[in-house]
TORGU-350308 format. One line per field, with one value per residue (C-alpha): residue number from 1; residue in one letter; x, z, y. Coordinates in Angstrom, 1 decimal, always signed. Layout:
BEGIN
resi	[NUM,...]
resn	[A,...]
x	[X,...]
z	[Z,...]
y	[Y,...]
# end
This chain:
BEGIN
resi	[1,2,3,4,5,6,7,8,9,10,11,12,13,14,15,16,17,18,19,20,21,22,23,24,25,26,27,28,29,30,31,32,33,34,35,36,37,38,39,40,41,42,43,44,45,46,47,48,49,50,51,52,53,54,55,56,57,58,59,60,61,62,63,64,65,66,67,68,69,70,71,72,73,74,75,76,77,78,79,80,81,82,83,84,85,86,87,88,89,90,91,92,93,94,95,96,97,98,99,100,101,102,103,104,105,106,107,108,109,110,111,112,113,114,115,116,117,118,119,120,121,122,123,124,125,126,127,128,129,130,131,132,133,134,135,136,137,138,139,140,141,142,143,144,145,146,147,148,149,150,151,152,153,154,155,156,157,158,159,160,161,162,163,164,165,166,167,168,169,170,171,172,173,174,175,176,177,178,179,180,181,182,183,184,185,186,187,188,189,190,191,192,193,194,195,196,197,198,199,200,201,202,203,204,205,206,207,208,209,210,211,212,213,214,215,216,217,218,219,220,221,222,223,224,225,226,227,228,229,230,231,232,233,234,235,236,237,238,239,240,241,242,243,244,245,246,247,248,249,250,251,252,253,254,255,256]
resn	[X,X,X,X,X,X,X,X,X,X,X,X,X,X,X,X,X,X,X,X,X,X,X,X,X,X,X,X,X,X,X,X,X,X,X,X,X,X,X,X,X,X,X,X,X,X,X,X,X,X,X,X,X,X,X,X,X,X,X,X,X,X,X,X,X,X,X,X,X,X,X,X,X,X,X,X,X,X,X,X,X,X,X,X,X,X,X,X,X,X,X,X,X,X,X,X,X,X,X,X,X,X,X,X,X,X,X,X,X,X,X,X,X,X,X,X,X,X,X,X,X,X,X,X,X,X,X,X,X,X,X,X,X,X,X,X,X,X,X,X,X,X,X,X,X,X,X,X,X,X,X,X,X,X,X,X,X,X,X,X,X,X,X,X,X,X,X,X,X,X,X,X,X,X,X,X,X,X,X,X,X,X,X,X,X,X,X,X,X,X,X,X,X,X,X,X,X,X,X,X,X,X,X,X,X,X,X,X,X,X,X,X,X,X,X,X,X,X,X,X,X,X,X,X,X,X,X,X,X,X,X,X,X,X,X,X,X,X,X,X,X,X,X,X,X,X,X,X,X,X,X,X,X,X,X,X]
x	[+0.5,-2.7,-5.8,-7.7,-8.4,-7.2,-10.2,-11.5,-10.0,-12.4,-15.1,-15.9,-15.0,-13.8,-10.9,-8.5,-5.6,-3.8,-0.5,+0.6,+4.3,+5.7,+9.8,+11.3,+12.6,+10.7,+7.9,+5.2,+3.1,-0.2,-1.6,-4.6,-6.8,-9.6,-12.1,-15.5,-17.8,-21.8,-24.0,-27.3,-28.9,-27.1,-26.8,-24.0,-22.3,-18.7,-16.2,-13.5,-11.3,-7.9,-6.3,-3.0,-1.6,+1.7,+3.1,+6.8,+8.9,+9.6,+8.2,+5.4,+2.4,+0.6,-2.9,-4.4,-7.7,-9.1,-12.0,-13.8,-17.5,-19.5,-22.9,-24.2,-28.1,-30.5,-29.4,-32.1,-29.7,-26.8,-25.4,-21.3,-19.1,-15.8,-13.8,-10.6,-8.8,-6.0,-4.5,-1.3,-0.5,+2.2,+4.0,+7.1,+7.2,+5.0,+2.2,-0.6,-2.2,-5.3,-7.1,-9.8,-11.6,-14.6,-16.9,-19.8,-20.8,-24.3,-24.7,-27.2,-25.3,-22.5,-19.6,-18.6,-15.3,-13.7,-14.3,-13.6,-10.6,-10.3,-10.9,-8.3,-5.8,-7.1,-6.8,-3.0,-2.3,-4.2,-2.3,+1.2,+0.2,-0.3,+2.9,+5.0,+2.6,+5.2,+7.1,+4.0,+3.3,+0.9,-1.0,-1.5,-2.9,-6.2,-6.2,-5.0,-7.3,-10.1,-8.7,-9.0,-12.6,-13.3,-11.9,-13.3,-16.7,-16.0,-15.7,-18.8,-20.2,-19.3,-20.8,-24.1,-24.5,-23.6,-25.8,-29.3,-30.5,-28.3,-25.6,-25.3,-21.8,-19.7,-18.8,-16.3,-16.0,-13.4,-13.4,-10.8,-10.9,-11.9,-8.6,-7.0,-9.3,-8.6,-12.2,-12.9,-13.8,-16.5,-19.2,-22.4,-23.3,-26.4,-29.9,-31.0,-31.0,-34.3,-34.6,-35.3,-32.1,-30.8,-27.3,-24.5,-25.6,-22.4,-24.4,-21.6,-18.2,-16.1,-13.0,-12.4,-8.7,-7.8,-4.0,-2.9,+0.2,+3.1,+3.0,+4.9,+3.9,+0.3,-2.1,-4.1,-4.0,-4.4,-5.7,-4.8,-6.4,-3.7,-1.2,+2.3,+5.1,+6.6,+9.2,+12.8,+13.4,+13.8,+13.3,+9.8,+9.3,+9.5,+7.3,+6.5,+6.9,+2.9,+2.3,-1.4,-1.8,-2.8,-6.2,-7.2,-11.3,-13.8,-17.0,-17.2,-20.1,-20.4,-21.9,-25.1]
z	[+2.5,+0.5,-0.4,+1.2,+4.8,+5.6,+6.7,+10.2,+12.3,+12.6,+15.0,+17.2,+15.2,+12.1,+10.6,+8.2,+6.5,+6.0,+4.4,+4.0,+1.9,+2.0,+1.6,-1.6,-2.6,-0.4,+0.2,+2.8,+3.5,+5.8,+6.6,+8.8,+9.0,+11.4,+12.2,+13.9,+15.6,+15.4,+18.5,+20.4,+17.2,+17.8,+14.4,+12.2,+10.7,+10.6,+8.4,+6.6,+4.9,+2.6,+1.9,+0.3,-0.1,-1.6,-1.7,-3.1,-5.8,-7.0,-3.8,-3.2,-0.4,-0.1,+2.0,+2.2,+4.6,+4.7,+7.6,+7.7,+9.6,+11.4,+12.3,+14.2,+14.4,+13.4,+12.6,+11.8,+10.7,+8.0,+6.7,+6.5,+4.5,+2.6,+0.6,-0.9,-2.1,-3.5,-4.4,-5.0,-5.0,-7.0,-7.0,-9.7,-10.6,-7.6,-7.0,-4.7,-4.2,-1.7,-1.7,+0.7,+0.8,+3.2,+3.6,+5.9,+6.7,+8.3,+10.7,+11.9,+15.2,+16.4,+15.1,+16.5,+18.6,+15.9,+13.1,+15.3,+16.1,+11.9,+12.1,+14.4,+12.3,+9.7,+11.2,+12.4,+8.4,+7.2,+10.5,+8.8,+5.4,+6.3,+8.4,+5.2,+2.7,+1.4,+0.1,-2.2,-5.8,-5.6,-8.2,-6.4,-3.4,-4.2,-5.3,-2.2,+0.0,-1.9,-1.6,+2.4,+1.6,+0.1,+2.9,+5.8,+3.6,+3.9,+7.0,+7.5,+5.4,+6.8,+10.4,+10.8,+13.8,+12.0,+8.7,+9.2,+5.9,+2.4,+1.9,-0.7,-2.4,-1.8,-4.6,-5.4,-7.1,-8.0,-9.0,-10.1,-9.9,-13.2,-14.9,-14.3,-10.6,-6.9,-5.7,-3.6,-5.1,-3.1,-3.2,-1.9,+1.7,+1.1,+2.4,+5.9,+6.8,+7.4,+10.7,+9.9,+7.4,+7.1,+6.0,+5.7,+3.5,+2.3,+2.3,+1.4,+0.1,-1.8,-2.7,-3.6,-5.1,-5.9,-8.0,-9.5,-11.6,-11.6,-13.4,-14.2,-12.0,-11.5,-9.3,-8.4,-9.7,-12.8,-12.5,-14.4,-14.5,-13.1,-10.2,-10.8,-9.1,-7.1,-9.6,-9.2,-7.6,-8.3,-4.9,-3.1,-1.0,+2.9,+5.2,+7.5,+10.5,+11.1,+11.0,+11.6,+15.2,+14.6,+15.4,+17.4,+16.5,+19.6,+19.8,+20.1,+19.6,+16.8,+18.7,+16.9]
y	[+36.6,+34.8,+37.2,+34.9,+33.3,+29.9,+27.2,+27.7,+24.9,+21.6,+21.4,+18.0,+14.6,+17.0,+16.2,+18.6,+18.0,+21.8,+22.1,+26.0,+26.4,+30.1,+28.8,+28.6,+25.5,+23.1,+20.7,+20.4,+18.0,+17.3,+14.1,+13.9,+10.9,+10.0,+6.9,+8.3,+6.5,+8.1,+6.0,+6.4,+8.5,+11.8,+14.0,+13.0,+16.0,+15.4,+17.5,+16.1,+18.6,+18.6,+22.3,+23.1,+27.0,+28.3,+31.4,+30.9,+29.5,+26.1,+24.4,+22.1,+22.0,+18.3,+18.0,+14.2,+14.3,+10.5,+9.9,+6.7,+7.4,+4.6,+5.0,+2.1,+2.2,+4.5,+8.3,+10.6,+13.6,+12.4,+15.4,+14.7,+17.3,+16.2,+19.4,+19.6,+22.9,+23.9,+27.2,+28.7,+32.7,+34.6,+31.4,+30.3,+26.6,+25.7,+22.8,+22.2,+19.2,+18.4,+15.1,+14.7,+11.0,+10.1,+7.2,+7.3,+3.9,+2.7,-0.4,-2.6,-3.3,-3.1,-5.0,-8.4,-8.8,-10.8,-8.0,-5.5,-6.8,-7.2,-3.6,-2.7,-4.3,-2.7,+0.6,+0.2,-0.5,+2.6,+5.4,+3.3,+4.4,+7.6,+8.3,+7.4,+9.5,+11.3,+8.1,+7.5,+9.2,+11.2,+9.9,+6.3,+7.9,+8.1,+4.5,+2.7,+5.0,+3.7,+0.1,+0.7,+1.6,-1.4,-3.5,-1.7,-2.2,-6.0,-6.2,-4.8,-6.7,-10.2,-9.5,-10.7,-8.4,-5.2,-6.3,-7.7,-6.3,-6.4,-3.9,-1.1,-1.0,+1.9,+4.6,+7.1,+10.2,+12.7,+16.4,+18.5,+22.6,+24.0,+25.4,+29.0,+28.6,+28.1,+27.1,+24.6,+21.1,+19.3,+16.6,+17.7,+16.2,+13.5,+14.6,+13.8,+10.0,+8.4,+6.0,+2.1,+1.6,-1.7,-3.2,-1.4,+1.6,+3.5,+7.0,+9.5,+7.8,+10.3,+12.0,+15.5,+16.5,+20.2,+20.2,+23.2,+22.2,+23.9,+27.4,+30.7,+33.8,+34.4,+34.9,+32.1,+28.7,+26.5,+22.5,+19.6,+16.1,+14.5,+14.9,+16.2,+15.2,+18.2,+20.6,+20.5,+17.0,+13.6,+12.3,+11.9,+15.3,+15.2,+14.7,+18.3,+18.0,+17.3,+13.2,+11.8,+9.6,+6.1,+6.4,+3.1,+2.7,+3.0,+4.3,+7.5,+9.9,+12.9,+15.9,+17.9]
# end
């Protein structure tokens, strides 16, 4: 069906978004999004991923990965991974769009109750968003995700607990697949985290989006700078039949 293999499945604490269109005239979307904790100095090299593959004709296939990663204390291996692809084969009037966002988050401490309860709010807001995905325009996505960013950051920030030292501001960046390509778009995972950090450090916060637009027959894909809404319709697409779990935050440990 694709001259290509599809993404291995995630390990421990990875999360991936993987939406796969081979009918004509639909849409398919996958949402997956995922709140890691990282304790008691174990490595931290969670995967986030966002893939989207079609193989038909005037159809769409959506992938939105978003993970938010909190390391409380010291962590002396940081190496997170956040990808996006997107790639469409012998396809008429087709589009693939994959947007993968991460932000790895360091703490002092752990957070208070009142904050974490913030959080937990928080969190129910963000699994909401992403149950109705597919009633959003695909070019505001990557905007509110980064919004959440910036909250969860503030939250961080105003705990005493979770921020002995002063914070570093999160940033964002987005890459696009070069035209008349299907390779993966990624940003590289930071070096290896060094004990004895202080404040909240955002140490990898990203985005990745792969989107083909639609084309005539080929094989392969072309980009654009900007997302496309899917060909043929004037409605938003519909949701497949995968949704993302609310995701209620705990600690929980990464594995090595």
């Amino acid at each position: 069906m694709f001259p290509f293999d599809k993404p291995a499945a995630p390990e421990e604490d990875g999360n991936q978004a993987l939406a796969v269109n081979t009918e004509d005239g639909s849409v398919v979307y996958d949402v997956a999004f995922a709140l890691v904790w990282a304790e008691d100095g174990e490595p931290v090299d969670t995967t986030n991923g966002a893939y989207a593959f079609a193989n038909c004709a005037d159809c769409a296939a959506v992938a939105v990965g978003f993970q938010v990663v909190l390391i409380v204390g010291q962590a002396d291996v940081i190496v997170p991974e956040n990808v996006s692809a997107a790639a469409n084969y012998n396809c008429i009037r087709c589009l693939t769009y994959a947007l993968a966002s991460q932000l790895v988050v360091t703490l002092d401490g752990p957070l208070s109750d009142e904050n974490m309860a913030r959080l937990n709010v928080l969190w129910a807001e963000i699994a909401e968003y992403g149950r109705n995905l597919q009633d959003v325009p695909l070019s505001e996505i990557k905007g509110r995700l980064n919004s959440f960013k910036e909250q969860i950051m503030e939250i961080v920030r105003s705990d005493p607990s979770a921020t002995k030292g002063a914070g570093t501001p999160a940033s964002s960046s987005a890459t696009t697949t070069p035209a008349g390509g299907s390779a993966p778009a990624s940003t590289p995972p930071p070096s290896p985290g060094a004990a004895g950090t202080t404040g909240p450090s955002a140490l990898a916060s990203g985005s990745t989006t792969a989107e083909p637009a639609p084309a005539a027959p080929v094989t392969g894909g072309a980009a654009t700078d900007s997302p496309a809404e899917p060909p043929g319709s004037t409605t938003e697409p519909t949701l497949a039949p995968t949704e993302p779990v609310p995701v209620t935050p705990r600690p929980t440990t990464t594995g090595g």
